[in-house]
C-alpha positions as CSV (number, residue, x, y, z in Angstrom):
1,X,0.0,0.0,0.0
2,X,2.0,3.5,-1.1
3,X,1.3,6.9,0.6
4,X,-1.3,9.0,-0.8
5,X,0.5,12.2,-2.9
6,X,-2.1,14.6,-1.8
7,X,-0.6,17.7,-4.0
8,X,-1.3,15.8,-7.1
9,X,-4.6,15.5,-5.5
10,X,-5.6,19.4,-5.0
11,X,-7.5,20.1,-8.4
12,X,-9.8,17.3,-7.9
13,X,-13.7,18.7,-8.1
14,X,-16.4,18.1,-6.1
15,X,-17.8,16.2,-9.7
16,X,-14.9,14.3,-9.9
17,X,-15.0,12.9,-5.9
18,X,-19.0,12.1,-6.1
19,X,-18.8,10.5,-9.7
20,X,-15.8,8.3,-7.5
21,X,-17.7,7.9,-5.0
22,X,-20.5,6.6,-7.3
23,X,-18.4,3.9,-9.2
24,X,-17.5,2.7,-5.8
25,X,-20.5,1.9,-4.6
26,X,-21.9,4.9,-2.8
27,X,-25.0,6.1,-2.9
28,X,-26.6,9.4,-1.9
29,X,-28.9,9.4,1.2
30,X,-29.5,12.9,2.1
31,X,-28.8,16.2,1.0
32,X,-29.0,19.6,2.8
33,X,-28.0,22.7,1.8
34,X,-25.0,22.5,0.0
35,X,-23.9,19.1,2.2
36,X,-24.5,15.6,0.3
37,X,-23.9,12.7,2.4
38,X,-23.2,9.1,0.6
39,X,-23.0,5.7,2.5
40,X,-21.6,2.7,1.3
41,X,-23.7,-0.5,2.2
42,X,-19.9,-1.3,4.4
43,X,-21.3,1.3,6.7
44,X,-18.7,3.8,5.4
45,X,-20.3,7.5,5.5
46,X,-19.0,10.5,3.4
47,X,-20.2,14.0,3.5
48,X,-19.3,16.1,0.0
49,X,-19.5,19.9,1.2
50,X,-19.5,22.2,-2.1
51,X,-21.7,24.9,-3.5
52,X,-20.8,24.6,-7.5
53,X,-19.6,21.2,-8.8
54,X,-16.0,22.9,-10.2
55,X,-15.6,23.5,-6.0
56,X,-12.1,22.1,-5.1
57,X,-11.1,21.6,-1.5
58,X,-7.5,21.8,0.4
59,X,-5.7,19.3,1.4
60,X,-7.0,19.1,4.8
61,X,-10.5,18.3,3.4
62,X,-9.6,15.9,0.7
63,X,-7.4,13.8,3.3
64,X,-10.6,13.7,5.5
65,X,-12.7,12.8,2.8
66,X,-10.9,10.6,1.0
67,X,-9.0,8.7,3.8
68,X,-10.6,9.1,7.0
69,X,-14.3,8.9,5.9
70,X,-13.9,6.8,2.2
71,X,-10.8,4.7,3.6
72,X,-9.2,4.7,0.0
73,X,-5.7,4.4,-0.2
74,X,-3.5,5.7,-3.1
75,X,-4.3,2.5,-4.9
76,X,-8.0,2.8,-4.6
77,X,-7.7,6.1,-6.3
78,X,-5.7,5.1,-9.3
79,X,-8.4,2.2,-9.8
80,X,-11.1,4.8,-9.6
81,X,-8.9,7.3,-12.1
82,X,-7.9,10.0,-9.5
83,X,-4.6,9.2,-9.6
């Protein structure tokens, strides 16, 4: 398992993170505001925060998105064309 590069990882959009989120297998539940929140039938839970679809987020977000809440690592994200 190699270490997520998360400065190649900056100009990713909130499109590009749900439509990843999608081919992996979650599915939206609830939306409010400008907050969607997908679960995975695993139990994992992600919340996509954005108010236009060309958002992107800093690093901080992304790691907590991507790693803490999604628990990809670098080589779930060049399977789901991130990387």
């Amino acid at each position: 398992m190699s270490e997520i590069d998360f400065s190649r990882l900056r100009s990713l959009t909130a499109r590009q993170i749900i439509r990843a989120l999608r081919r992996d297998g979650f599915e939206l539940v609830r939306q409010r505001g400008s907050h969607q929140h997908y679960h995975h039938q695993d139990g994992r839970f992600v919340t996509v925060a954005y108010h236009r679809p060309g958002d992107t987020y800093r690093v901080a977000r992304l790691r907590y998105m991507l790693q803490v809440q999604a628990g990809w690592t670098a080589d779930d994200l060049r399977r789901l064309g991130l990387l």
